[in-house]
C-alpha positions in Angstrom: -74.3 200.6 101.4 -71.3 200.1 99.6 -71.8 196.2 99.6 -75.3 196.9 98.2 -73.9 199.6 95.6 -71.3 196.4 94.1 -74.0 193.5 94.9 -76.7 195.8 92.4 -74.0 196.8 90.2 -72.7 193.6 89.8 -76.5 192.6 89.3 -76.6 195.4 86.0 -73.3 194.0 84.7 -74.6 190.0 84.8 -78.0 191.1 83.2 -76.1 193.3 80.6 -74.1 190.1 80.1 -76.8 187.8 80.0 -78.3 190.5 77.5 -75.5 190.7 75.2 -75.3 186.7 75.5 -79.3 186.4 74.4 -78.9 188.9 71.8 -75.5 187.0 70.8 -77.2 183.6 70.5 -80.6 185.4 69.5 -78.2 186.7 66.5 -76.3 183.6 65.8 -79.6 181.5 65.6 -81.0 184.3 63.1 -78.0 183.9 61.0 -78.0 179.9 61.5 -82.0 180.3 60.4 -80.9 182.6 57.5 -78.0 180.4 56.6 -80.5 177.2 56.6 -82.9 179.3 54.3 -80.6 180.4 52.0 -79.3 176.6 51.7 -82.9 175.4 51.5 -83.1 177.9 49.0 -80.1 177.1 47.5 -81.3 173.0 47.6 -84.6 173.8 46.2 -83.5 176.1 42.6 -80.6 173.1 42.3 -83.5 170.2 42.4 -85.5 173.0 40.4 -83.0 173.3 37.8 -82.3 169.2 38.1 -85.9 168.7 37.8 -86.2 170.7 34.7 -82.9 169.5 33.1 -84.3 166.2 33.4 -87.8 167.6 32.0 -86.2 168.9 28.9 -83.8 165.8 28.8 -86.8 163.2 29.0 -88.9 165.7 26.5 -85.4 165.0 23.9 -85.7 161.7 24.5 -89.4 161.3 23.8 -88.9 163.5 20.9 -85.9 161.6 19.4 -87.7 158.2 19.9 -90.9 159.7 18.1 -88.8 161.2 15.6 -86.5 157.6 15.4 -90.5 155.6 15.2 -91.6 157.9 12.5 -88.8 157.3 10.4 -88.6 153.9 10.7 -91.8 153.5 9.9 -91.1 155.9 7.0 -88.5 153.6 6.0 -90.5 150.6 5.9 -93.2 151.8 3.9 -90.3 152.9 1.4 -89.0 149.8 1.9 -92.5 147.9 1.4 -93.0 150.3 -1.5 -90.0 149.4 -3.3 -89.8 146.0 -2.7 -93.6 145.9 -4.0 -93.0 148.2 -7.6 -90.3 145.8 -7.6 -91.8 142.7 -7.5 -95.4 144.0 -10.1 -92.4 145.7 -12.6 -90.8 141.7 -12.2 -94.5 140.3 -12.5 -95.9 142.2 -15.6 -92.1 141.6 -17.3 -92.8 137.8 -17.0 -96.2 138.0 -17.7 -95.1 140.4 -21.3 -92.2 138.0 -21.9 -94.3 135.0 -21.8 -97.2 136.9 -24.0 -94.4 137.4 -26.3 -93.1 134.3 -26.3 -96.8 132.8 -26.9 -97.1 135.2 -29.7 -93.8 134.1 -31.6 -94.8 130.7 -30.9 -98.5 131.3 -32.3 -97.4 133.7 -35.5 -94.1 131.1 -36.3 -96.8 127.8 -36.1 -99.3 129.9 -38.6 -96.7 130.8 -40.6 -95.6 127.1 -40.9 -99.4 125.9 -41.4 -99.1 129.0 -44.0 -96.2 127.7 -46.3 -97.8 124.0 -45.4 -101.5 125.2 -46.6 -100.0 127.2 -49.6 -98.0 124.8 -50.6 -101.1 121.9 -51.0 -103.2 124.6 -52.8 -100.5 124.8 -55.3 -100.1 121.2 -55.7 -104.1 120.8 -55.8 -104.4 123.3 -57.9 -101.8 121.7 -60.5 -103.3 118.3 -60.3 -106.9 119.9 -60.8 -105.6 121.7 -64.2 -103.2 119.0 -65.5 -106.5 116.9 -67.1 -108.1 120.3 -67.7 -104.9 121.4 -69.9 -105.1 117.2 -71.2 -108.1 118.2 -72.3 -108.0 121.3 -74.1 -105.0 120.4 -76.0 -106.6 117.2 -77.1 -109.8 119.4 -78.3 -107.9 121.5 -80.4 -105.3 118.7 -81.6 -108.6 117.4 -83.3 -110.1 120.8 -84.6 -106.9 121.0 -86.5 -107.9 118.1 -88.6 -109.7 118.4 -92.0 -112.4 115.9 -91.8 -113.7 115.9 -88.5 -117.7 117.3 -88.9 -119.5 120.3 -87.7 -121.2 118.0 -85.0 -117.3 116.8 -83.4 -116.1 120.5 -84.1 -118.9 121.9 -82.0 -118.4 119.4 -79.2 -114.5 120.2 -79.0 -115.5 123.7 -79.3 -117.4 122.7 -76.1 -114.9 120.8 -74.5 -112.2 123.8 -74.7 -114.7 126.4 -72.7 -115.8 124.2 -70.4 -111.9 123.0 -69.4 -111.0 127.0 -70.0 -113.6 127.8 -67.5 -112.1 124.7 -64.9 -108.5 126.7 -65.7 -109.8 130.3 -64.7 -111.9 128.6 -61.8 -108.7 127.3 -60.4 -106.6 129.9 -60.6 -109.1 131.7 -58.7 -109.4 129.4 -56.1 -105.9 129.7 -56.0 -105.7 133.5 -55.8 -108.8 133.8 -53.6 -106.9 131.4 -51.2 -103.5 133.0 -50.8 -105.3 136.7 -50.5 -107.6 135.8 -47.8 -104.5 133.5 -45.9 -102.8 136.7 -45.8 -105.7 138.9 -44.7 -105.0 140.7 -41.3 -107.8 143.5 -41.6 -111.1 143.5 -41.5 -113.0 143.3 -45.1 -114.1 146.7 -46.4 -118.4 146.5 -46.5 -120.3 148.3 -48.8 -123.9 148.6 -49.6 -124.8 145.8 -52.5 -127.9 145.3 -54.0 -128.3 141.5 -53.9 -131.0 140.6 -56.1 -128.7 141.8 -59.1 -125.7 140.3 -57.4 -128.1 137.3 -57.5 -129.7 137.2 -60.9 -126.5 137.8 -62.4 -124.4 134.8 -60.9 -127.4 132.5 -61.4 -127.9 133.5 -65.7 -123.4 133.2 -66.1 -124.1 129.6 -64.6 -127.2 128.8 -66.6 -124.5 129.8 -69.3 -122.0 127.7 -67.9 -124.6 124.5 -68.5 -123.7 121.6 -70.7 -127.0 119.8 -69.4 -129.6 121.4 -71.6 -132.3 119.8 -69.2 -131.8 121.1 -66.0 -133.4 124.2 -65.0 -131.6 127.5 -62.8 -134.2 129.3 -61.4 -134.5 132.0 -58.3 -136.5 132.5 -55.8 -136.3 135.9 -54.4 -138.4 138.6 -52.0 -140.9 141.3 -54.2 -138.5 143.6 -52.6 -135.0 143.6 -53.7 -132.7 142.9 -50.7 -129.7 145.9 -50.2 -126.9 144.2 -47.0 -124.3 146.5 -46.3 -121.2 143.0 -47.3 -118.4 142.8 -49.8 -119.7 142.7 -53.1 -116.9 140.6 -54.7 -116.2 137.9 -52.1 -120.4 137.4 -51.7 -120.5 136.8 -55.1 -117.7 134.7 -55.0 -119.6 132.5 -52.8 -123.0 132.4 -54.3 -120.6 131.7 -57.7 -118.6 128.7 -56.6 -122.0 127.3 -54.9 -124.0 127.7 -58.2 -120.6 126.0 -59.8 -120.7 123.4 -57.5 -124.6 122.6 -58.2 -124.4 122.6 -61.8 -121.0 120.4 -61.9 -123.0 117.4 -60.0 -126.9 117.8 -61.7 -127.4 116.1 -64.8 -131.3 116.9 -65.0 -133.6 118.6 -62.7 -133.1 121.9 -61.0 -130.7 124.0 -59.6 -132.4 126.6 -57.3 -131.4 130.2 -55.8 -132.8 131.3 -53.3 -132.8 134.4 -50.5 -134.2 136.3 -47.9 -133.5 138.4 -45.1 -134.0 137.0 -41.8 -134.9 139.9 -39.3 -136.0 137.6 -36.4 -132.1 136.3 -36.4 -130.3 139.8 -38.2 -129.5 137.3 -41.4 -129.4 137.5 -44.9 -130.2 133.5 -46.1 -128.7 132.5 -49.2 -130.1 128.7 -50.5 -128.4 126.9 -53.5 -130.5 123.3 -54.2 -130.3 121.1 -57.0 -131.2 117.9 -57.9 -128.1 116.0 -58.5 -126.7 113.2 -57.0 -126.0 114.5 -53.7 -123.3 114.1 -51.0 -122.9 110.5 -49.3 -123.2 110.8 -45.6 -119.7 109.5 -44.9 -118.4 112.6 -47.0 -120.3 115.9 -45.5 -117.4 116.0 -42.8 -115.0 116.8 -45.1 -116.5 118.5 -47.9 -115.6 121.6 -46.0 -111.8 121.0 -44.8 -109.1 121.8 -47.0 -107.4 119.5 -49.5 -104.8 117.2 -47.6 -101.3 116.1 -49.2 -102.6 112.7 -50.8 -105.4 114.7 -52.6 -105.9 113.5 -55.6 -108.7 115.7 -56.7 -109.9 119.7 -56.2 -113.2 118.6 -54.3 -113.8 120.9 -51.5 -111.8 123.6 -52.5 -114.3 126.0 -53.7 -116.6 124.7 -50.4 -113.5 125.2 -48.6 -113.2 128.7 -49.4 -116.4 129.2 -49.2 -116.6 128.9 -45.6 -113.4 130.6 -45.0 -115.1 133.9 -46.9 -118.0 133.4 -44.9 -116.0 133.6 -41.2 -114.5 136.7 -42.5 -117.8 138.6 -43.3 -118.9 137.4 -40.1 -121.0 134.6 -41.9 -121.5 130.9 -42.2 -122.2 128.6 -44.8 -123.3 124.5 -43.9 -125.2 121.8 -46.0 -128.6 121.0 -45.2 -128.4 117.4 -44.1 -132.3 117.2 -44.0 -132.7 117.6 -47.5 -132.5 114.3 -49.2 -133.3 115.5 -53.0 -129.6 116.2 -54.1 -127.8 118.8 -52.1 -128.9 122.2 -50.5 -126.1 124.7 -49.1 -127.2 127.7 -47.0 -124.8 130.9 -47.1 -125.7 133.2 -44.4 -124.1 136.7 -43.8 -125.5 139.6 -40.7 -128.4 141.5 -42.9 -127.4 144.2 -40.8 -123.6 144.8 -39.4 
């Protein structure tokens, strides 16, 4: 019995032990299990926080290259920018400075042709009035002497206005020439009634006449004609052609005729006469300006003419068709 008693105590003690050696074990692989949670735990918020370090680093990064793009792109359309103002400013300088330089070049070669032309009016104009001064003084000379008769006195008293009217003719040419040379603006227009403008050049040259058998006659509308030009240079014009007509006809006619054009916007202003004409090989240059080696005022008055015409937007050419003696035909816009 007492065998038994120790054989089933010692039976209790070994199952306590085994007990307290499963609870043992049961409690050191709890705290293992624990320990290996709290470390996987522990593993999992480091890669966590790694994970988002790295988030937030890459995000800087991506943000910094963006950033760096968009600047330097920035900076190269500045760049481009510059570099392009730069190079139009360089452009239009060039472009001004060669303007410029054309202009100089342009204003110093018509201010050369200026004192050139200027300088061959004057001397045209002194040859034209050395014989008319010639004659005058030889006129008078021989009204100063007692026996000449009434016949010779009238025929110097001739000779004087006719050369006095050569002298004021010339020295308007003259006048006419440098104003218009120097003219920069455009001519002031005003409304002119030219039928009297007309009438009235055509009876001072009928005046002007030494050739009792030639006849100055007009030809004009029923209606009196009113153009909106410049009253002094258009007479000028239909003067010096009128002048020109009655210097070359020795018999005949001289004819003035105009009319307004509406089909073409033109006032047509005809001087014909029945003198001798122009030679063919001359009607080039009846219209140029006198040359150095002139040796006579021919052309000048044509010659201004013309350069009148251009400026109130006109022309004036000789009708090469007409056979007869010599026909001009002054044209101006009937309506500006």
């Amino acid at each position: 019995m007492a065998e038994k008693a120790i054989r089933l105590g010692g039976e209790s003690t070994a199952d306590a032990i085994v007990s307290a050696v499963d609870a043992m074990y049961t409690e050191h692989t709890f705290a293992e299990k624990d320990f290996a949670l709290k470390h996987n735990e522990d593993e999992i918020s480091v890669d966590t926080n790694f994970a988002a370090q790295n988030f937030w680093k890459e995000a800087l990064i991506r943000f910094f290259n963006k950033k760096s793009a968009v600047l330097g792109l920035v900076l190269i359309v500045v760049i481009v920018l510059l570099m392009s103002g730069t190079g139009i400013y360089l452009l239009r300088s060039l472009l001004r400075n060669r303007r410029l330089k054309a202009d100089i070049l342009r204003h110093s070669r018509k201010a050369q042709e200026s004192e050139h032309m200027k300088s061959v009016f004057v001397n045209t104009i002194c040859r034209g009035i050395g014989p008319a001064f010639d004659a005058i003084d030889t006129a008078a000379s021989r009204l100063m002497l007692s026996d000449i008769d009434a016949a010779e006195r009238n025929t110097c008293c001739d000779s004087i206005r006719v050369n006095a009217d050569l002298l004021l003719s010339a020295l308007d040419n003259m006048l006419e020439a440098a104003n218009l040379d120097s003219l920069t603006e455009a001519l002031r227009l005003e409304e002119t009634n030219i039928d009297e403008v007309c009438r009235a050049e055509l009876l001072a040259a009928s005046r002007l006449s030494c050739n009792p058998g030639v006849a100055f006659t007009i030809e004009a509308p029923e209606n009196p004609a009113t153009v909106r030009t410049h009253a002094k240079y258009f007479s000028f014009v239909v003067r010096a052609l009128l002048d020109n007509a009655r210097k070359f006809t020795r018999e005949g006619s001289v004819t003035l005729r105009y009319e307004i054009d509406p089909r073409h916007n033109q006032l047509r202003v005809t001087v014909t006469d029945t003198g001798c004409g122009i030679p063919p090989e001359k009607r080039n240059d009846i219209f140029g300006m006198p040359s150095d080696d002139s040796k006579a005022t021919p052309g000048l008055s044509l010659a201004l003419c013309r350069l009148i015409a251009r400026h109130l937007s006109g022309n004036i050419s000789l009708d090469e068709a007409y056979t007869a003696g010599a026909r001009f035909i002054f044209t101006i816009p009937a309506k500006p």
